[in-house]
N, C-alpha and C positions, 0 to 999 in steps of 0.2 A: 089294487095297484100298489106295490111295494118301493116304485121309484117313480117321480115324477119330474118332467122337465120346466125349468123356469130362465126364461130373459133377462128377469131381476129376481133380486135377492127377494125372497119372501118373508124374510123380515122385517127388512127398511126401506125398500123398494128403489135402490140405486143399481141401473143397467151392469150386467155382469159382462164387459167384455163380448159384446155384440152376441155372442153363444150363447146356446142355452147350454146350462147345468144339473146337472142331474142331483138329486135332493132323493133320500127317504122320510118319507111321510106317514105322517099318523093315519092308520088304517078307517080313525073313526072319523075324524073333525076335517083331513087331509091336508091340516099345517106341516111345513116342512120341519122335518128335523136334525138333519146334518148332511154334509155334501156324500155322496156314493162312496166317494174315495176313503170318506174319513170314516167308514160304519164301523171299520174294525176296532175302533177307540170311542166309540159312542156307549157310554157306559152306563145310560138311564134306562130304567127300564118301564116309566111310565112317560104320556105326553105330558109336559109343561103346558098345553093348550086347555085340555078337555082331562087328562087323568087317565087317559086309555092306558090297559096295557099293553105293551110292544115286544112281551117276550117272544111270544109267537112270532110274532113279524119281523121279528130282528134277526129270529133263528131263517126263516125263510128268506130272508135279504142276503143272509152271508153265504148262505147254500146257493143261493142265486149267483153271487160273485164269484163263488170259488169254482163253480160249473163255467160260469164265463171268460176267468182267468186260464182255467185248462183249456178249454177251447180257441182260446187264443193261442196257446200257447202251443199246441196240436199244428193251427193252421201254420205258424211262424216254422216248427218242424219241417211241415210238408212243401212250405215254401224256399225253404233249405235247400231240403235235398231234390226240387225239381232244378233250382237251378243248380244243383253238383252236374245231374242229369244231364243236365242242357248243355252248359259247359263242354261238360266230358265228350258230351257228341260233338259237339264243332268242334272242339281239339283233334276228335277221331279225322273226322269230315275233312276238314283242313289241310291233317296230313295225306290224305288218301288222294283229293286234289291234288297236292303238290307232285306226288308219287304220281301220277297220272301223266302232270307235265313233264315229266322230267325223261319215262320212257318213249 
């Protein structure tokens, strides 16, 4: 598991904002090590916990975001242009009713 979700901080253990947040974690010990968001600036590459190293796992965490970012990014596309889609149909729709009452 390359990301893990936590309630509180797993450092100090003060509630995060009723949500859980999401944390990567050491592959070996599974101390958190920096928030999801922040991995791109995470620039150690052993755990402060246990000494693991995290090259591996840090390459697979950003490979993981950057799949998850296009993919969001994909759906937001597609949610686009259905509704141009949709739009454009009731605008057709609309006029064709109207056209309809009028003859």
């Amino acid at each position: 598991m390359i990301f893990k979700e936590f309630y509180t901080c797993p450092n100090c253990g003060t509630a995060i904002s009723g949500e859980k947040k999401e944390f990567f974690v050491c592959q070996n010990c599974g101390s958190a090590l920096c928030r999801k968001e922040n991995l791109k600036n995470f620039k150690y590459d052993y755990c402060g916990n246990c000494g693991h190293s995290l090259t591996s796992a840090k390459k697979d965490a950003l490979l993981a975001l950057a799949e998850e970012t296009q993919e969001q990014q994909f759906m937001t596309e597609c949610i686009y242009e259905i509704q141009e889609k949709t739009q454009s149909f009731l605008e057709n729709w609309s006029k064709s009713k109207r056209a309809s009452f009028s003859e």
